[in-house]
C-alpha positions in Angstrom: 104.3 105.6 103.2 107.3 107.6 103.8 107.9 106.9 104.6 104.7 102.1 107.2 105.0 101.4 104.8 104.0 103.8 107.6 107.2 104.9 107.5 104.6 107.9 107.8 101.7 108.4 109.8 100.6 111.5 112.1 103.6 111.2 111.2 103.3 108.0 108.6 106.4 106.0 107.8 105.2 105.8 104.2 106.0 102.9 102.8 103.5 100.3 104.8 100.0 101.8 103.6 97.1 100.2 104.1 95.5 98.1 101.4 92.1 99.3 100.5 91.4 98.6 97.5 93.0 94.8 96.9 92.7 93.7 93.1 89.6 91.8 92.2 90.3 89.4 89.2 93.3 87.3 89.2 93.5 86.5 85.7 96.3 88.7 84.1 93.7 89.8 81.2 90.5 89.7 82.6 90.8 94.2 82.7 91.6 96.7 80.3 95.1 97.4 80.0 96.0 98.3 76.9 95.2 101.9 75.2 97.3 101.4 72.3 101.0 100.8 71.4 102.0 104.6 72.6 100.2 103.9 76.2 102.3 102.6 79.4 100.9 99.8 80.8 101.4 99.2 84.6 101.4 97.1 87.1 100.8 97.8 90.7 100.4 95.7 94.0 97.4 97.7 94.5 95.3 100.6 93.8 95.9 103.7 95.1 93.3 104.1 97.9 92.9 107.7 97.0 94.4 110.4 94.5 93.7 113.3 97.1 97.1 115.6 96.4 97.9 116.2 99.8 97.9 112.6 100.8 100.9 112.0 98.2 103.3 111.2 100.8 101.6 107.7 100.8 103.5 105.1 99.3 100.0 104.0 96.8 99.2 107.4 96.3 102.3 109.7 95.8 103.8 106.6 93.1 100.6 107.6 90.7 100.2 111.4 91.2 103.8 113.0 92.2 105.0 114.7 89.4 102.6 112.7 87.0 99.2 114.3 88.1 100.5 117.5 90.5 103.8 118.7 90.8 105.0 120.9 93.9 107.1 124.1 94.5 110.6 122.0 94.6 111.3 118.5 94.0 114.2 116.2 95.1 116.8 115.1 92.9 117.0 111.1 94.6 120.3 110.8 93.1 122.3 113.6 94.8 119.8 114.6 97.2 120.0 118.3 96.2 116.4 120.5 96.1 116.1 122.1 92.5 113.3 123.6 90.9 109.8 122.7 89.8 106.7 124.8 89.6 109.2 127.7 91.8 112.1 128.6 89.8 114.5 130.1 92.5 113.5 130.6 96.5 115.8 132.9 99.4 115.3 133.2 102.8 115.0 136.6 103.4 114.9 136.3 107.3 115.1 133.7 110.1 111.1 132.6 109.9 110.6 133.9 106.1 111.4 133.1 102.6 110.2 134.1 99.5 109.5 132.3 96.3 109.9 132.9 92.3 107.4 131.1 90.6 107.5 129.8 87.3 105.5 131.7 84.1 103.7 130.5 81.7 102.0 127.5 83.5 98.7 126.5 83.3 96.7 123.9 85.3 94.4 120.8 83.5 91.2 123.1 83.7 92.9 125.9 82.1 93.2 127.9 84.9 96.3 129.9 85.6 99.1 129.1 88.0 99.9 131.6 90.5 100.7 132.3 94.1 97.3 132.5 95.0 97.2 128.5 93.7 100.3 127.9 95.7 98.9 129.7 98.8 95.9 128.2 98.4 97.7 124.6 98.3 99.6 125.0 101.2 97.0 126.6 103.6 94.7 123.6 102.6 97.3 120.8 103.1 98.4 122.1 105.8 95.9 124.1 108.2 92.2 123.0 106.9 89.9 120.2 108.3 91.0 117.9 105.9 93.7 115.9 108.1 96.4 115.5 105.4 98.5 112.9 105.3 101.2 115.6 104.1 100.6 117.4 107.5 101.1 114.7 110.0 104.2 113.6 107.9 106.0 116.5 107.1 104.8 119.7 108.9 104.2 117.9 112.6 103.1 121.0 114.2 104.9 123.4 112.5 102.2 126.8 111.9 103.2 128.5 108.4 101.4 131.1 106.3 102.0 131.6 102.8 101.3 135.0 101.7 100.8 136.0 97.7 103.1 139.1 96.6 101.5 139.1 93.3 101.2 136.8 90.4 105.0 135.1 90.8 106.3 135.6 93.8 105.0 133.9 97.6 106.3 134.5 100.5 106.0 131.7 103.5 106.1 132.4 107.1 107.4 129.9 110.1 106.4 130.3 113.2 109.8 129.2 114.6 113.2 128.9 112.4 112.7 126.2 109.7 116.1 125.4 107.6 114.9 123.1 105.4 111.4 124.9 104.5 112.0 124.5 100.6 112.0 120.5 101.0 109.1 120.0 103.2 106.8 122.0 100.2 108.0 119.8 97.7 105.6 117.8 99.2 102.5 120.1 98.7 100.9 119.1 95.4 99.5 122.6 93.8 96.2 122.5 92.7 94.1 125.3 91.6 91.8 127.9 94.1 88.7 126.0 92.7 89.7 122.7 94.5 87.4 122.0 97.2 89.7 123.1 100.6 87.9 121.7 102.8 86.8 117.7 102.0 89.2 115.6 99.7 88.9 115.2 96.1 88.6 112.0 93.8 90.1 113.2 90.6 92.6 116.0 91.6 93.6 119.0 89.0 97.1 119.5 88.5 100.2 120.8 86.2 101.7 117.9 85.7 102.8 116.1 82.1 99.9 114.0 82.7 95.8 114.6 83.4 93.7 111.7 85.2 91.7 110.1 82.1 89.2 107.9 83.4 89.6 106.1 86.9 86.9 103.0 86.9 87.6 102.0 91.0 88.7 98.5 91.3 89.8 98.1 87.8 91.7 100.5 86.3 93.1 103.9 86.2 94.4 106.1 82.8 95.9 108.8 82.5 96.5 111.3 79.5 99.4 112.9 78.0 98.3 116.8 79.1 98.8 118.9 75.9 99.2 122.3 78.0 102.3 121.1 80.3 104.9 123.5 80.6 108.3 121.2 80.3 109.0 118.8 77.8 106.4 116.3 76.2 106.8 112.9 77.5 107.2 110.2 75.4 104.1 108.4 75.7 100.6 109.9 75.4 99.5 107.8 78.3 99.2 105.2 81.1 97.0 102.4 82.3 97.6 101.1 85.6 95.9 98.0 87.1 96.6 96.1 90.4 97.6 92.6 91.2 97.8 91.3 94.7 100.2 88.5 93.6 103.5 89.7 92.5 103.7 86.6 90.3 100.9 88.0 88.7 102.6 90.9 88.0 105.7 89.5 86.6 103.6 87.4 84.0 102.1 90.3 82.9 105.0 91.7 81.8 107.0 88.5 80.7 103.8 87.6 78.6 103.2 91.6 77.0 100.6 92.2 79.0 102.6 94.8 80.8 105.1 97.5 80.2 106.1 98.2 84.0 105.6 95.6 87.2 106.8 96.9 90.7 106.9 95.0 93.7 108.1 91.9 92.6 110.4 89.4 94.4 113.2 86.9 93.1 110.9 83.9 92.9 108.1 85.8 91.1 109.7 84.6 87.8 110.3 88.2 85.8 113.7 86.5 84.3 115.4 88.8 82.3 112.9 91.5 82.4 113.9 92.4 86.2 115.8 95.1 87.2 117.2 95.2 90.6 117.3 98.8 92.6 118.2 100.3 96.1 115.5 101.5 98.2 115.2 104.5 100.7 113.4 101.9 102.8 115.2 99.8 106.0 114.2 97.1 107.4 114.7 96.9 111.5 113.7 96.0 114.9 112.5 98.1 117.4 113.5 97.1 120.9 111.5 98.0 123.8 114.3 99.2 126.2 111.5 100.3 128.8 111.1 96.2 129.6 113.3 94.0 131.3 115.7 92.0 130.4 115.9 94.7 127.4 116.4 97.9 129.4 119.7 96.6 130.0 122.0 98.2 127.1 124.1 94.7 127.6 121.1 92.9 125.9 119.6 95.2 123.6 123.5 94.7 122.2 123.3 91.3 122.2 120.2 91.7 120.3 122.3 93.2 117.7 125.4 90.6 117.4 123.0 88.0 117.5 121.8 88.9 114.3 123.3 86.9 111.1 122.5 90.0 108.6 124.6 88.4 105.9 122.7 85.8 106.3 119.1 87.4 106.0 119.7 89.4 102.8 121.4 86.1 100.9 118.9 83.7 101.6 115.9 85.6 102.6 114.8 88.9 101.8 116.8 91.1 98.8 119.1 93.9 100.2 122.3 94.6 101.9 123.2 94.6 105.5 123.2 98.3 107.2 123.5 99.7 110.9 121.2 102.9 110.4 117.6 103.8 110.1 118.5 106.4 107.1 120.3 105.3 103.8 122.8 107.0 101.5 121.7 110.2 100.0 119.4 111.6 103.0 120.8 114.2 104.9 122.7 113.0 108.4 123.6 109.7 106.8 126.9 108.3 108.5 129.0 106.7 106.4 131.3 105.5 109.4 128.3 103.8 111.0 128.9 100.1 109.7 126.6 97.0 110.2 126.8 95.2 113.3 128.5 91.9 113.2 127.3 88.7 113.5 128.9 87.6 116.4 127.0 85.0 118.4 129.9 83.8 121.2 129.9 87.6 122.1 126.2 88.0 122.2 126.3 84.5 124.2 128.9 86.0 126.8 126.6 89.8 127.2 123.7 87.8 128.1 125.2 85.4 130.6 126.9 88.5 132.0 123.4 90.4 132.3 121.9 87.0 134.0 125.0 87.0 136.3 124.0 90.2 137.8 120.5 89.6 138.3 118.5 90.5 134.8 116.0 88.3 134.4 116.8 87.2 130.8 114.7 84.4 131.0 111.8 86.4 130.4 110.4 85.5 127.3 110.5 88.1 124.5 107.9 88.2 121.7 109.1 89.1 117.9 105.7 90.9 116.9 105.9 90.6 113.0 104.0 91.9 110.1 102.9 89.5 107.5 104.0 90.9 104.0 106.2 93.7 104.9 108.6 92.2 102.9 109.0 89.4 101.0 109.4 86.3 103.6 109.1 88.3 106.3 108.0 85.1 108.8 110.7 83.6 107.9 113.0 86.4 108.5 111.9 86.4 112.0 112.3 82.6 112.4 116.0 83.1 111.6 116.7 86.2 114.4 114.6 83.9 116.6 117.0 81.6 116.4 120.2 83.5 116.6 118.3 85.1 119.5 117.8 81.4 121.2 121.3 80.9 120.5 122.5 83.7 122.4 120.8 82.6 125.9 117.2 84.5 125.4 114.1 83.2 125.2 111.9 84.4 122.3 108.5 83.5 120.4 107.2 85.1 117.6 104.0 86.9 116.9 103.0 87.5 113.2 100.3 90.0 112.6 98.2 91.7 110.1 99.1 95.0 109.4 96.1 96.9 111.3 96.5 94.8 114.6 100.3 95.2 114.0 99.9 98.5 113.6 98.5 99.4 117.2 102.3 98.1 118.0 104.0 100.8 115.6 102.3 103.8 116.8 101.6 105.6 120.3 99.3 104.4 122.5 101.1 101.4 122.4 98.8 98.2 123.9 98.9 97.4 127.5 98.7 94.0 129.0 100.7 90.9 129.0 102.5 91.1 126.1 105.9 91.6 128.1 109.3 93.0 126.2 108.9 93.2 122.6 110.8 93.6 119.7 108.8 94.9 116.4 109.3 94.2 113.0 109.5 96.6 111.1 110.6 99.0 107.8 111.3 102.9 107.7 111.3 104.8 103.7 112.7 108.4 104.7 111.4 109.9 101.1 111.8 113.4 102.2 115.6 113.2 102.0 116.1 114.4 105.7 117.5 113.1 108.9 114.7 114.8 111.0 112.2 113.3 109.2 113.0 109.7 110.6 115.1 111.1 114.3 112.0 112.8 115.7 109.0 110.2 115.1 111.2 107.1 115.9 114.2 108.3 117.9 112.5 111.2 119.8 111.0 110.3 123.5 108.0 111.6 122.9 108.0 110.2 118.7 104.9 108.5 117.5 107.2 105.4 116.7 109.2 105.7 119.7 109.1 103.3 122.4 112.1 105.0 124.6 114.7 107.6 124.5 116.8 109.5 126.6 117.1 113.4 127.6 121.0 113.4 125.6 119.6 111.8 122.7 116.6 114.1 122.3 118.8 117.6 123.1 121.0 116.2 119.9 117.9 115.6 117.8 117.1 118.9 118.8 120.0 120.4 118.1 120.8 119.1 114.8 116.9 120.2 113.5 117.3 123.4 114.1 121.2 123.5 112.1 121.3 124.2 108.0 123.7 123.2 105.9 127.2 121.5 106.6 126.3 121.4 110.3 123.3 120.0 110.0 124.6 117.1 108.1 127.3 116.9 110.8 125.1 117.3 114.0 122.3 114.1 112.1 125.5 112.1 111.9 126.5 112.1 114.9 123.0 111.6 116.9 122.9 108.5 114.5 126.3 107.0 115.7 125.3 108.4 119.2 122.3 106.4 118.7 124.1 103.3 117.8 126.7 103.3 120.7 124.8 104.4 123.7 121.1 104.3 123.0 120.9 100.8 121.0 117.3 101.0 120.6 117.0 99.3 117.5 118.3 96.5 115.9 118.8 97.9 112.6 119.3 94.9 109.9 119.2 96.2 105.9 118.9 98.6 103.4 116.2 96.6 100.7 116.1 96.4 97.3 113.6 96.7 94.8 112.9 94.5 92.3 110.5 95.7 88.8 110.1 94.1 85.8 110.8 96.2 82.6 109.1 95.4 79.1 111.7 95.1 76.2 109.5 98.4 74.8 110.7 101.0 77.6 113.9 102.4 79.1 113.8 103.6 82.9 116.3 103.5 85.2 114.5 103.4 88.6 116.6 105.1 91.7 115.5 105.7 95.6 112.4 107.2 95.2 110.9 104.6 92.7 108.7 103.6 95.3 107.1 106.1 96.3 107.6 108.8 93.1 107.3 106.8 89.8 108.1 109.7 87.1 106.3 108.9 83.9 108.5 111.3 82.0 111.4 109.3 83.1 110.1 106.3 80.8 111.0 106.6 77.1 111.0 104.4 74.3 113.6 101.7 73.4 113.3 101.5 70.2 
């Protein structure tokens, strides 16, 4: 929710939203779907629990409307991770606190209306300093204070009120709407420039969307989209294996899409957070011990879908390190840490809990059972805790519960969308982060450091707090980079990338035949 999946909350790690809205009916055909033979017909785990544009960086939202509905300043290239142009068509900074935007002619919204830099200073100011309480806010700007100024039809300028490098990335996550959008409650059915305009959106049933004969880019293939919701991904995948689906996302293995699944990697990882501020794992011996304990080979062969990684960022976001590799699985050593801890007095026979999140990921209890295990194994003693997502939640994010609970190690999964190393350091690594149970003065003067560098040295300063991270801090134990799994009809061609999850580009889909 790039992000849970709050891998975005004030700030939301985005890819563990909240379900509102689960699906009603069961029975693949018991809703509208279809729409024609030119419509896309979708799939989702569930429905979005609101279109409001400047909650996009949620996972349910942002994979409907990004791009589809709205479209921002900038956009992301997944694939290379370079910023290029969307509704701005070149950007400078013309100072250390100031840049200043060329926006695109020739654009109109849905309604007709004009786009301009009044829209896009209208957009920003209400994402990011009105009563609303955007998502987009909490994620992306923190408590960075901006003002976007118009300098006529086509150009903007934006004011920091500190130094901001990477300004141009966090708008791509302001959806542009026009002036007439109410700024200061959300909206239902949002106005936008995208390829695409919202059709009819029956709640709990069904949502459509039409091919928008005004857009400014190319015409997309098909004139529009259905999407309904499933809870059950086998659901989903029957849907598509009998044609009653084009597109099914979410799936696992054994949800039975056959030949019709495609396999992809993910920007989300999967990890544990270890409570260093508890005995015995404020002793750097066993929060390592933690980590060779850990049969990750294991986990992503026979239990979840993904491959083994030691960092909380994947390939293609800024500050990834390639030299950081996967911890080993090495249980004698882990055996040999903890008796060495016990030896000099740790009390490692104080039992840890696993708190764990039931569905945030396919087996996930049963992932748990097997680092329980290799946990045992090592000379700890460890139960498990499996939780629904809003009690699991008050674990995730600051205040974290008081009582009895003792040391703790939580499951959980981190989506860095944005593309950026400080959009994961800060909230989980930082001491005071709303995800972070524990850091260290060093660590947080390097975070520091490397948000404030551009550039070369900003990739270089991210990479080296990460393998700092991983050799003196050990506060995680991180475990794998996932992969999705969607199931294709044999009527459409799309190659899904990173930012599937969370950004699914109906332009991107075009005919097979």
């Amino acid at each position: 929710m790039p992000g849970p999946d709050l891998s975005r909350s004030r700030p939301i790690v985005t890819s563990l939203v909240v379900l509102l809205a689960a699906s009603g009916c069961s029975v693949a055909g018991a809703d509208p779907v279809g729409g024609g033979p030119d419509t896309l017909r979708i799939v989702l785990p569930e429905e979005p629990p609101t279109l409001e544009p400047c909650d996009a960086s949620l996972t349910a939202t942002g994979r409907v409307t990004r791009a589809n509905i709205t479209e921002a300043l900038t956009e992301r290239e997944p694939s290379t991770g370079g910023l290029e142009p969307a509704l701005a068509t070149k950007w400078a900074r013309t100072s250390a606190t100031s840049w200043t935007f060329t926006l695109r002619e020739g654009v109109t919204f849905h309604d007709g209306s004009p786009f301009t830099a009044a829209a896009a200073a209208f957009s920003i100011k209400r994402a990011t300093d009105s009563g609303i309480d955007c998502n987009v806010d909490g994620y992306i700007f923190t408590d960075s204070e901006l003002t976007a100024t118009p300098l006529g039809d086509t150009t903007l300028r934006v004011t920091t009120s500190k130094p901001d490098p990477i300004l141009p990335l966090r708008l791509s996550f302001v959806e542009i709407v026009p002036t007439g959008t109410d700024p200061d409650s959300r909206v239902r059915e949002p106005v936008g420039t995208g390829p695409y305009r919202i059709d009819e959106w029956n709640q709990g049933r069904y949502l459509r969307l039409k091919r928008f004969p005004g857009y400014w880019g190319k015409a997309p293939d098909f004139s529009g989209a259905t999407y309904v919701w499933r809870a059950e991904g086998s659901v989903r995948a029957a849907m598509v294996t009998n044609n009653e689906a084009d597109v099914a996302i979410g799936l696992a293995p054994e949800d039975g899409a056959g030949d019709r699944a495609v396999e992809f990697t993910t920007n989300e990882v999967s990890y544990l957070r270890i409570d260093a501020t508890e005995p015995p794992l404020d002793d750097i011996r066993v929060r390592r011990a933690v980590n060779y304990a850990i049969d990750r080979e294991g986990l992503t062969t026979a239990v979840f879908a993904g491959r083994p990684s030691g960092q909380l960022i994947s390939k293609g976001v800024t500050g990834y390190n390639p030299r950081i590799a996967p911890w080993p699985y090495d249980p004698e050593r882990a055996r040999r840490l903890v008796a060495e801890a016990r030896a000099d007095g740790v009390r490692t026979d104080t039992t840890l809990t696993i708190i764990g999140r039931n569905g945030i990921y396919p087996k996930a209890a049963e992932a748990m059972e097997v680092v329980q295990d290799g946990l045992l194994k090592a000379g700890l003693k460890v139960r498990i805790k499996m939780l629904d997502v809003n009690a699991w939640l008050e674990y995730l994010l600051r205040p974290f519960p008081t009582g009895d609970t003792g040391p703790t190690l939580l499951q959980a999964q981190h989506g860095n969308q944005a593309g950026d190393a400080a959009f994961t350091m800060g909230q989980i690594y930082g001491s005071e982060g709303a995800q972070s149970s524990y850091g260290t003065a060093e660590f947080d003067a390097r975070i520091d450091e490397a948000q404030l560098s551009s550039g070369g040295k900003r990739q270089r300063a991210f990479a080296d707090a990460l393998a700092y991270q991983n050799d003196e801090v050990v506060r995680d134990a991180v475990m794998a980079n996932m992969t999705g799994l969607l199931a294709l009809s044999p009527k459409v061609r799309y190659r899904p990338d990173s930012a599937t999850n969370d950004e699914m580009r109906l332009a991107d889909m075009r005919r097979a035949d």
